[in-house]
C-alpha positions in Angstrom: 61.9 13.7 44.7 63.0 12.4 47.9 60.8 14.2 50.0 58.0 13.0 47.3 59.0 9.3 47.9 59.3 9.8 51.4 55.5 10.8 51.8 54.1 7.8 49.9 56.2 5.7 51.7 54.7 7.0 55.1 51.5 7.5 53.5 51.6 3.3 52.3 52.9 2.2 55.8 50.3 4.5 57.5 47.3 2.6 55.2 48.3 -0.5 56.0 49.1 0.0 59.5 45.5 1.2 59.3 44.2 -2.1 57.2 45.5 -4.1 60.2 43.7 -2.5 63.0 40.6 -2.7 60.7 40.9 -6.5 60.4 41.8 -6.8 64.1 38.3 -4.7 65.1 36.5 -7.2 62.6 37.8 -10.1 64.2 37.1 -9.0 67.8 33.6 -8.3 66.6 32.7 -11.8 65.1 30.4 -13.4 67.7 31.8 -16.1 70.0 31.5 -19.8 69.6 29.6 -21.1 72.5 29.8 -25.1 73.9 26.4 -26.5 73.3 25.4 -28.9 75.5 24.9 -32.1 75.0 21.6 -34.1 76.5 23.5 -37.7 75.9 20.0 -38.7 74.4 18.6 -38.2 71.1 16.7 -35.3 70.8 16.3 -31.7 69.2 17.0 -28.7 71.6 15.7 -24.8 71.1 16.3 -21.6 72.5 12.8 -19.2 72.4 14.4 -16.8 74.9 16.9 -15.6 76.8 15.5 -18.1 79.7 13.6 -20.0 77.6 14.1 -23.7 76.7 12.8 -26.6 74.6 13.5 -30.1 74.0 11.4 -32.6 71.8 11.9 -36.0 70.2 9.3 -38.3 68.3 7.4 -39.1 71.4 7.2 -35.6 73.4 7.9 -31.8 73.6 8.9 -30.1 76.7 9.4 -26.6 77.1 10.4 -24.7 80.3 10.9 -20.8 81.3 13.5 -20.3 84.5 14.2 -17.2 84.6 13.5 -16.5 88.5 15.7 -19.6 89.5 19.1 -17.3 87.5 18.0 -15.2 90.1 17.8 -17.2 92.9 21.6 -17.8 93.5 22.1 -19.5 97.2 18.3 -20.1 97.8 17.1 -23.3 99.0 14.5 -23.5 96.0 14.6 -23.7 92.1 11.1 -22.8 90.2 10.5 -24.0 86.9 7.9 -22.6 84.7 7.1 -25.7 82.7 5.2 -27.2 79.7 4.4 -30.7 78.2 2.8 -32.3 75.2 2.8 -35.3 73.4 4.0 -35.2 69.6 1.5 -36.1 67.1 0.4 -39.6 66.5 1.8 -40.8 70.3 -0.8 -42.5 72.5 -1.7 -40.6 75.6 0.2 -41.2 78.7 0.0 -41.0 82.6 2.9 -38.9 83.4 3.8 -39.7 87.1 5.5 -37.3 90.0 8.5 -39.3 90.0 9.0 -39.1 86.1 10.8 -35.5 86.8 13.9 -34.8 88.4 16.7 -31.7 88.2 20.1 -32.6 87.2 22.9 -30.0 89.0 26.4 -28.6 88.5 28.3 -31.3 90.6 26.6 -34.7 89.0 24.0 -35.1 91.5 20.2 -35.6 90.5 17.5 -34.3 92.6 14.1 -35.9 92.6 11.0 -33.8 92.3 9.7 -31.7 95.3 6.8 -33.2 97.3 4.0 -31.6 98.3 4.3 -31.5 101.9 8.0 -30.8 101.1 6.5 -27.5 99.2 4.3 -26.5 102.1 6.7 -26.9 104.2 9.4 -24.8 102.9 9.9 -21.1 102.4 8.5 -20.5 98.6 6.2 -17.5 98.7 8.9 -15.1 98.3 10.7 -17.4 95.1 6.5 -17.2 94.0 5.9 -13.6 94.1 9.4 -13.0 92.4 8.3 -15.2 89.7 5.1 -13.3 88.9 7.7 -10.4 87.5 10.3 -12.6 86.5 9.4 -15.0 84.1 9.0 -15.4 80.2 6.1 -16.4 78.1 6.7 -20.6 77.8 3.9 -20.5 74.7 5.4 -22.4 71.9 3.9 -25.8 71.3 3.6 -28.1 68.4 0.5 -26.9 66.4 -1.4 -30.2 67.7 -1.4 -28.9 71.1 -4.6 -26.3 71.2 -5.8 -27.4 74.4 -5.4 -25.9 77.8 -4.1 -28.2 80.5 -3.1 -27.9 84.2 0.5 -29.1 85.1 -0.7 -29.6 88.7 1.6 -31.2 90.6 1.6 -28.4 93.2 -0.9 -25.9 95.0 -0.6 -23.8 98.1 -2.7 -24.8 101.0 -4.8 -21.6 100.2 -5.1 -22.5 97.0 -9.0 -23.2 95.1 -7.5 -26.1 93.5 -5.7 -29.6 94.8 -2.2 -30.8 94.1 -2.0 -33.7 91.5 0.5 -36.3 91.5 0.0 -37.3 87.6 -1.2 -35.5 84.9 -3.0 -37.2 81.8 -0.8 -36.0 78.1 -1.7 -36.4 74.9 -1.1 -34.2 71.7 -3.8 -32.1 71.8 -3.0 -30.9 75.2 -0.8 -27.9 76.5 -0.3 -29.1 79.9 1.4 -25.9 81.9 2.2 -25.7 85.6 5.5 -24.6 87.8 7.9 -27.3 89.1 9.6 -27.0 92.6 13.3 -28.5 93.4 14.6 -28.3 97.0 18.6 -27.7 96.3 20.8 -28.9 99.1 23.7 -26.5 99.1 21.5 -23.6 97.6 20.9 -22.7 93.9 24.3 -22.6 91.9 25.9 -21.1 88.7 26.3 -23.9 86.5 24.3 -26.0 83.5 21.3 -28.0 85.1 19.2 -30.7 83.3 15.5 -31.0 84.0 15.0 -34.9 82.8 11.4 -35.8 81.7 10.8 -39.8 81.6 8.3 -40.2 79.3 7.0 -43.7 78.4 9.7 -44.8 75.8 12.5 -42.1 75.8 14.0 -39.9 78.4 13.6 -35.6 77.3 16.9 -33.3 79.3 16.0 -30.1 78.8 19.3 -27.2 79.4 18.9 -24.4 81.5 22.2 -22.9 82.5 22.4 -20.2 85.1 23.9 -17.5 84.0 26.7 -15.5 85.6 26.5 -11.8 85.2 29.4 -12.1 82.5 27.7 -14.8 80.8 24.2 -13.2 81.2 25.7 -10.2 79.2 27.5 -11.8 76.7 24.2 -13.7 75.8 21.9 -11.1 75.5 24.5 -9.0 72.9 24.8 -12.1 70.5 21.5 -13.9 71.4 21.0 -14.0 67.5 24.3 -15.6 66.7 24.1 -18.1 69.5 20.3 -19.4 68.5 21.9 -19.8 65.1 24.5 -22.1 66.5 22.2 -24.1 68.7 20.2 -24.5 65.3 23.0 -25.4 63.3 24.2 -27.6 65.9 21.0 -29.8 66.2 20.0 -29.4 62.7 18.6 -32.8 60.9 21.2 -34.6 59.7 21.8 -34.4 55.5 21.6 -37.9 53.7 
């Protein structure tokens, strides 16, 4: 009998010795609770990639792809792929060069590239990396079937001029590439791009990424989407 009693008595402690590691693996398997950021203006933000961002309020909807600047660490440069639209029912509007600017790490707030800025510095090799680095931008409101040129830059051997405004409205999908000049090089750390639109101000998130943080997004890219949509959900009356 002893021996008997002995055995379940091993055989209890061993099952819940067992239960315990069990709950301890479930836990350290729940996805992670990132910090979403917050734009300090009202809007609606989206993920639609890894290095894919979106932002939109009642007036517009901007949308932006950076996947070459996370890989441009210490450069002098930071490419955006970008695109604009205005939401349905909004007048058109003359966006202007100095409507955009690039919010960094430390506080500051860089204006816009110019052109002869562009020309001037070294960007072919950030261009060609971009041509293999980048994600489709592609997601617009459905009023926003027509093709448009975000033109506020162009090569010297480039067919077509550098614009310094660019006409939206909400049927068009006005796509182009944006160019920052980064004192100090690119740096880990959330940026803002800020859009000043007519009436109301867009900040659109890109964050970029450590190899640590790169990782940890792509394994629970699912969970974290679902907290950005929670997070910026419309409110419940």
């Amino acid at each position: 009998m002893k021996t008997n009693l002995i055995r379940t008595c091993l055989l209890s402690a061993l099952i819940a010795v067992a239960a315990h590691v069990a709950i301890i693996a479930a836990q350290s398997q729940q996805p992670p609770t990132v910090q979403i950021p917050q734009p300090g203006v009202p809007q609606i933000m989206t993920m639609e990639g890894k290095f894919v961002r979106a932002a939109y309020n009642n007036e517009g909807y901007v949308i932006l792809g950076y996947q070459a600047a996370n890989r441009s660490i210490g450069e002098d440069w930071l490419l955006l792929e970008v695109g604009m639209t205005l939401r349905e029912g909004v007048p058109a509007y003359t966006l202007k060069r100095e409507a955009m600017s690039l919010e960094v790490p430390d506080g500051k707030t860089i204006p816009l590239a110019t052109t002869e800025e562009f020309r001037a510095g070294s960007t072919q090799g950030l261009q060609n990396r971009a041509k293999v680095q980048r994600d489709s931008i592609n997601y617009f409101p459905p009023t926003a079937s027509r093709a448009c040129r975000l033109g506020f830059f162009s090569d010297l051997s480039d067919p077509v001029m550098a614009w310094d405004q660019v006409e939206l409205d909400q049927t068009r999908a006005c796509v182009g590439r944006l160019y920052f000049k980064i004192p100090g090089g690119v740096a880990y750390g959330q940026h803002w791009l800020n859009v000043k639109l007519e009436k109301s101000v867009l900040r659109v998130p890109l964050r970029i990424l450590t190899a640590d943080e790169e990782k940890l997004l792509s394994k629970n890219y699912k969970a974290i989407d679902k907290q950005v949509k929670e997070a910026f959900a419309p409110k419940k009356k």
